[in-house]
MIMAR-816792 format. One line per field, with one value per atom (N, C-alpha, C, O, CB): residue in three letters; atom name; z, x, y. Coordinates in pm, whole numbers, padded with zeros to 5 digits. Atoms other than C-alpha are relative to their C-alpha. Glycine has a CB too. Example, Ala and Ser with C-alpha at 12.3 -4.5 7.8 and 13.67 -1.06 7.14 Angstrom:
<rs>
type (ALA:ALA:ALA:ALA:ALA:SER:SER:SER:SER:SER)
atom (N:CA:C:O:CB:N:CA:C:O:CB)
c3 (00000:00780:00000:00066:00125:-00006:00714:00073:00090:-00142)
c1 (00089:01230:00090:00194:-00099:-00082:01367:-00077:-00026:00041)
c2 (-00119:-00450:00120:00118:00003:-00119:-00106:00109:00220:00046)
</rs>
This chain:
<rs>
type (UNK:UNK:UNK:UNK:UNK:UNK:UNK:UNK:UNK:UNK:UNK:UNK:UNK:UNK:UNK:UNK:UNK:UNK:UNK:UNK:UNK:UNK:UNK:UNK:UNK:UNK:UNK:UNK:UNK:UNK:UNK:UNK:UNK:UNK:UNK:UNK:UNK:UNK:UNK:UNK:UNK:UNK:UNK:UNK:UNK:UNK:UNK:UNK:UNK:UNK:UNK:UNK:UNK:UNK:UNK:UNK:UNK:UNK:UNK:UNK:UNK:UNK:UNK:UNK:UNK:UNK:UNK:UNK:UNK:UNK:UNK:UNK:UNK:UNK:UNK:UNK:UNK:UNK:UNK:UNK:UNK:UNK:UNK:UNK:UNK:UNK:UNK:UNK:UNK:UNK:UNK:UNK:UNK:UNK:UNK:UNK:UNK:UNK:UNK:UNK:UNK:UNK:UNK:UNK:UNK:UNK:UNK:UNK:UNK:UNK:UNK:UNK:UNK:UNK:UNK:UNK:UNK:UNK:UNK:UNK:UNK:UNK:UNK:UNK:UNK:UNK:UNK:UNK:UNK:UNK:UNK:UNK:UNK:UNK:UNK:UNK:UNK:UNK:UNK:UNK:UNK:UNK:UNK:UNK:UNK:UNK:UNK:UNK:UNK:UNK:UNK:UNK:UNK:UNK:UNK:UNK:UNK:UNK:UNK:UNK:UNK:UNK:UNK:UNK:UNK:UNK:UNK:UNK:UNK:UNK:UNK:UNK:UNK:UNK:UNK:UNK:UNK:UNK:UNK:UNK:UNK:UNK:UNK:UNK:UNK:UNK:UNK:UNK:UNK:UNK:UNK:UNK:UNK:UNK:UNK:UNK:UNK:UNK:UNK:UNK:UNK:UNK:UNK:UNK:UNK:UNK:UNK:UNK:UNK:UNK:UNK:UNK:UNK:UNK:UNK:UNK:UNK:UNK:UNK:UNK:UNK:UNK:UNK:UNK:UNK:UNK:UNK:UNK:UNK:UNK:UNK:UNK:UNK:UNK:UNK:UNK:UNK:UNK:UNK:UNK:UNK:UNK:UNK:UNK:UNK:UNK:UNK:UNK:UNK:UNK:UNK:UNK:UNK:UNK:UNK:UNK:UNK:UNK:UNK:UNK:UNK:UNK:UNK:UNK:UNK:UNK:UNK:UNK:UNK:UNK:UNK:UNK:UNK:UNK:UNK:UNK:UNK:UNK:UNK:UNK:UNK:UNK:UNK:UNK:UNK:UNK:UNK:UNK:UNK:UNK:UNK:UNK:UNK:UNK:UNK:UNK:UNK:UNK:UNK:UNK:UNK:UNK:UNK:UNK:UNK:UNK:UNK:UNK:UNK:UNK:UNK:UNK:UNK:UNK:UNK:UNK:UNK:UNK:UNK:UNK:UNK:UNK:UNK:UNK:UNK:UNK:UNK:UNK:UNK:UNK:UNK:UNK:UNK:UNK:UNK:UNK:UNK:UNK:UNK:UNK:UNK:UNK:UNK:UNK:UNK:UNK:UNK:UNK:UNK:UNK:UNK:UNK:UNK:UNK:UNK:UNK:UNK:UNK:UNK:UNK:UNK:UNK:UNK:UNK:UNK:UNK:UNK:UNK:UNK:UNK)
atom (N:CA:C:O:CB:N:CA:C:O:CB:N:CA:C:O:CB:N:CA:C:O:CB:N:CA:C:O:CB:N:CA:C:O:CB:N:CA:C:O:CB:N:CA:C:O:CB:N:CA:C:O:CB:N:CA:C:O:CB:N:CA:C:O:CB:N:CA:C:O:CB:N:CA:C:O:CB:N:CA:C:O:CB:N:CA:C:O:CB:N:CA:C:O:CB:N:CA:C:O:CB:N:CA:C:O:CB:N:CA:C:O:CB:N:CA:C:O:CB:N:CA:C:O:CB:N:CA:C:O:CB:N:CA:C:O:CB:N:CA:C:O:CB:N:CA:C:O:CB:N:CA:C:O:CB:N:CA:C:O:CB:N:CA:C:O:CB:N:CA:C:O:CB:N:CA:C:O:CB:N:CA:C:O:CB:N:CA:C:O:CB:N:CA:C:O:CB:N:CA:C:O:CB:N:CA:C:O:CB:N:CA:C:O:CB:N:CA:C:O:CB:N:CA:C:O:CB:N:CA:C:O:CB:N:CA:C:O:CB:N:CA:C:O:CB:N:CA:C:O:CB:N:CA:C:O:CB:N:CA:C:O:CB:N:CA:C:O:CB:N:CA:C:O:CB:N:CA:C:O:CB:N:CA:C:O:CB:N:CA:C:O:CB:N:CA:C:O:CB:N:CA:C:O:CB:N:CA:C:O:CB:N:CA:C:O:CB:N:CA:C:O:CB:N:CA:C:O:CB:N:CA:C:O:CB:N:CA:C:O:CB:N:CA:C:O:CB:N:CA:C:O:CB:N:CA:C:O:CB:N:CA:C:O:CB:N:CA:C:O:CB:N:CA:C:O:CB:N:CA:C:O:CB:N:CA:C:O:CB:N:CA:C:O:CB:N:CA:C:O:CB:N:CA:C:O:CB:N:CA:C:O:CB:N:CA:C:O:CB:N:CA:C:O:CB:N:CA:C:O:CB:N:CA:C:O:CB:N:CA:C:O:CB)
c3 (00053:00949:-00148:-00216:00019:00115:00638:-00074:-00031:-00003:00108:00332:00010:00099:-00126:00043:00222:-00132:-00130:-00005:00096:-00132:00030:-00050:-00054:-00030:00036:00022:-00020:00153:-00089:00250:-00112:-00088:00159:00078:-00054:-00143:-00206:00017:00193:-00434:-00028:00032:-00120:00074:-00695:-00019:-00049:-00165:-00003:-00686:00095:00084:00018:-00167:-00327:00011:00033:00154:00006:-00341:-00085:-00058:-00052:00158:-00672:00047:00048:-00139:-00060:-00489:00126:00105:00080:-00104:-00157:-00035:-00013:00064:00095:-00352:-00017:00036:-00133:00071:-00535:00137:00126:-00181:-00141:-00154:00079:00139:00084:-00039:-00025:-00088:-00042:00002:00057:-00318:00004:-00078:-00160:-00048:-00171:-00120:-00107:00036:00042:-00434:00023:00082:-00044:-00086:-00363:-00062:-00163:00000:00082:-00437:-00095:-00155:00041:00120:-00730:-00085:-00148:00023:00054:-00862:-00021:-00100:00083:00048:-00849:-00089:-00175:00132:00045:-00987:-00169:-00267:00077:00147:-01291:-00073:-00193:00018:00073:-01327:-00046:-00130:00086:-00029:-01290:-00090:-00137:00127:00111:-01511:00125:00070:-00140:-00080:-01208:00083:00113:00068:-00073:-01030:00142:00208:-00004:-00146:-00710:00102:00165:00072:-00090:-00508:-00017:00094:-00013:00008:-00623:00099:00175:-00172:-00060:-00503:00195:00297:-00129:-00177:-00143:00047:00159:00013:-00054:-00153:00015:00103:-00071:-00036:-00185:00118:00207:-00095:-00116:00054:00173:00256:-00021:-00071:00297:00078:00194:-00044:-00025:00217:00055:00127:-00148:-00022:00268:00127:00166:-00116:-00156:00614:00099:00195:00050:-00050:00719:00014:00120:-00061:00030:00582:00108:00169:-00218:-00080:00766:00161:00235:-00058:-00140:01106:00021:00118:00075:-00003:01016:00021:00059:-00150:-00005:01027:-00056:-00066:00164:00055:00890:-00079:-00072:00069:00145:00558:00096:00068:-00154:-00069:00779:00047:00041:00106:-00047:00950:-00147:-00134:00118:00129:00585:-00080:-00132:-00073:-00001:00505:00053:-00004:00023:-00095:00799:-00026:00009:00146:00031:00680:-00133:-00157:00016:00152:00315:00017:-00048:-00080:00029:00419:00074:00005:00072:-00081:00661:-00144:-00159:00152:00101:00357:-00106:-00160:-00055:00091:00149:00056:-00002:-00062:-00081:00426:-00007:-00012:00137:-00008:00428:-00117:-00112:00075:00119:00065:-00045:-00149:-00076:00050:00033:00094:00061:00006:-00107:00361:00075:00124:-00112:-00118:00562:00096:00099:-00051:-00154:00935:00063:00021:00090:-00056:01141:00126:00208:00001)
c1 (00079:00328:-00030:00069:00076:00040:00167:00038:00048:-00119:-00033:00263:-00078:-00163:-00023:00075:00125:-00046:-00169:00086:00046:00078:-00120:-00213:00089:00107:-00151:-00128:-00241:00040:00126:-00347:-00072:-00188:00043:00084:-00447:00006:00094:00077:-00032:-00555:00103:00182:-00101:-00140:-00320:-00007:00087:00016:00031:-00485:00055:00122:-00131:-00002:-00486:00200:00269:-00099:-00188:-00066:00065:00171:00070:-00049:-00007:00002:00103:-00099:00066:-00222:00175:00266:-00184:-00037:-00032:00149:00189:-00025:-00118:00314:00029:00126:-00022:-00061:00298:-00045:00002:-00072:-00002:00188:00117:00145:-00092:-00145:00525:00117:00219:00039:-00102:00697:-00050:-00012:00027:00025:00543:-00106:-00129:00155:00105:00289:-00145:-00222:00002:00145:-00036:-00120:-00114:-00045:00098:-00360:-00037:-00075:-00093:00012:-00430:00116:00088:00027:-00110:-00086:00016:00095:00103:00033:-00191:-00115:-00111:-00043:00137:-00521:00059:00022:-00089:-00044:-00335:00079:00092:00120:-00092:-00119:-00050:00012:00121:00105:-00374:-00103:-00153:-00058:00131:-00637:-00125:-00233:-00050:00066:-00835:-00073:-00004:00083:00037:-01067:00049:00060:-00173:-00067:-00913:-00108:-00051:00006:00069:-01225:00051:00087:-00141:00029:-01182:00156:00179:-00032:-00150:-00785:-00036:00031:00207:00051:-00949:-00107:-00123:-00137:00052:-01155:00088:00057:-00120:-00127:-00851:00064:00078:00097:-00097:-00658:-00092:-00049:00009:00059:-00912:-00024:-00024:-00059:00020:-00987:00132:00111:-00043:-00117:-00614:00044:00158:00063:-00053:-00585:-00113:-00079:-00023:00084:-00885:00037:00017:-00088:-00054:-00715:00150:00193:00053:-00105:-00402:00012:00105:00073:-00018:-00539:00083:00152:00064:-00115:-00365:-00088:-00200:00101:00085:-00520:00133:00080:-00091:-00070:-00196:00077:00107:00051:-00062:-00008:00146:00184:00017:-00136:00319:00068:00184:-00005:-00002:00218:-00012:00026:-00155:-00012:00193:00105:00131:-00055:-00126:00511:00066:00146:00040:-00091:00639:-00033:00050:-00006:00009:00484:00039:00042:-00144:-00034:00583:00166:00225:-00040:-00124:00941:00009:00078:00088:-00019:00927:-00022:00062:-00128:00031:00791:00144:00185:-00132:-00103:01092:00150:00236:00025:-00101:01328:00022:00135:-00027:-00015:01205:00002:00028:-00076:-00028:01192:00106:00119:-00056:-00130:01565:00037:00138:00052:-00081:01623:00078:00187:00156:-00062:01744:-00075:-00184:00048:00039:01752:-00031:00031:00129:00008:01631:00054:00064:-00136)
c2 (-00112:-01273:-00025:-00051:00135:00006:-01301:00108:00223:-00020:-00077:-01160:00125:00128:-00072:-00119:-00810:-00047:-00038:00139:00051:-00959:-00075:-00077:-00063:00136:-01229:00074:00049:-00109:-00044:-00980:00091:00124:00095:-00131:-00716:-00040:-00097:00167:00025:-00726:00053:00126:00068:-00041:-00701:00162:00236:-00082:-00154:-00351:00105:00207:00013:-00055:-00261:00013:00113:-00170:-00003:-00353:00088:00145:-00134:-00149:-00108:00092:00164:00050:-00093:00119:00048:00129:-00085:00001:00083:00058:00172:-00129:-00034:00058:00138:00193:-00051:-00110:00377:00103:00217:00036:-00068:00530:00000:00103:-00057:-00001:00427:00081:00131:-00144:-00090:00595:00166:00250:-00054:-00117:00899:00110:00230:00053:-00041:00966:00045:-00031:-00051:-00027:01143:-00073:-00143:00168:00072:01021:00037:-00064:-00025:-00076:01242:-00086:-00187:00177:00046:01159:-00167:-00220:00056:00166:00761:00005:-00083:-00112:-00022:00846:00004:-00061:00161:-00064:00998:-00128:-00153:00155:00079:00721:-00149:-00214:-00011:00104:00430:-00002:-00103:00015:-00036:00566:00023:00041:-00169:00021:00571:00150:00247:-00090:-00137:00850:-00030:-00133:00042:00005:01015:-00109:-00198:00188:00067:00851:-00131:-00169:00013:00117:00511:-00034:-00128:-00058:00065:00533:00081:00065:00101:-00026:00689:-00154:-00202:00193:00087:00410:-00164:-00243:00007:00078:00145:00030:-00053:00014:-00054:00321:-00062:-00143:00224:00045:00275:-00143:-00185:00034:00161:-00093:-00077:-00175:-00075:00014:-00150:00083:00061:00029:-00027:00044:-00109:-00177:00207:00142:-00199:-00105:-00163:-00042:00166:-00538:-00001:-00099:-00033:00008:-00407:00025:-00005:00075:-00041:-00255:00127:00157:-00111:-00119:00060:00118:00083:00021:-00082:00410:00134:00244:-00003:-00068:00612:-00065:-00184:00067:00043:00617:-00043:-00156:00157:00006:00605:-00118:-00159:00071:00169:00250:-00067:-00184:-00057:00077:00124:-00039:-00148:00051:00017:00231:-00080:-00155:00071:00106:00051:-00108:-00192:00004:00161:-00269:-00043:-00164:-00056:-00009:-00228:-00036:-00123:00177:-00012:-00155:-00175:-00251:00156:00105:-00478:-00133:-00222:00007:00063:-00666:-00002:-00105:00069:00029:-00586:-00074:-00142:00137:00011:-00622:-00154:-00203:00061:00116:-00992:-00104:-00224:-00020:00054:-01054:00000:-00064:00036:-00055:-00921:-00096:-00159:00166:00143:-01196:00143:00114:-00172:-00112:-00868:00048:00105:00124:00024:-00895:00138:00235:-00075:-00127:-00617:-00026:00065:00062)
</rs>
């Protein structure tokens, strides 16, 4: 399985990132410098690149991502 780093800009992963720490999109927007649209329009591009269609399945590939950067077996 390919990385998540590989599959998304350094943007799209920040983006994605601060979505796993349960931030809303406003609340990335604010933190990013970024208007809410532009972080709806990441989000998007990043459920596309992944085949996802909920924040929830993102999570689950985020956490799988760390799981295998830490070398811990599921």
């Amino acid at each position: 399985m390919k990385s998540l780093s590989n599959k998304l800009t350094k943007r799209e992963y920040e983006i994605a990132d601060n979505l796993y720490q349960g931030l809303s999109n406003k609340a990335i927007a604010q933190k990013l410098f970024i208007s809410e649209k532009t972080v709806k329009t990441h989000i998007s591009h990043i459920f596309k690149k992944l085949g996802i269609k909920h924040r929830y399945e993102l999570n689950s590939q985020l956490l799988e991502t760390v799981k295998q950067f830490k070398g811990i077996k599921t």
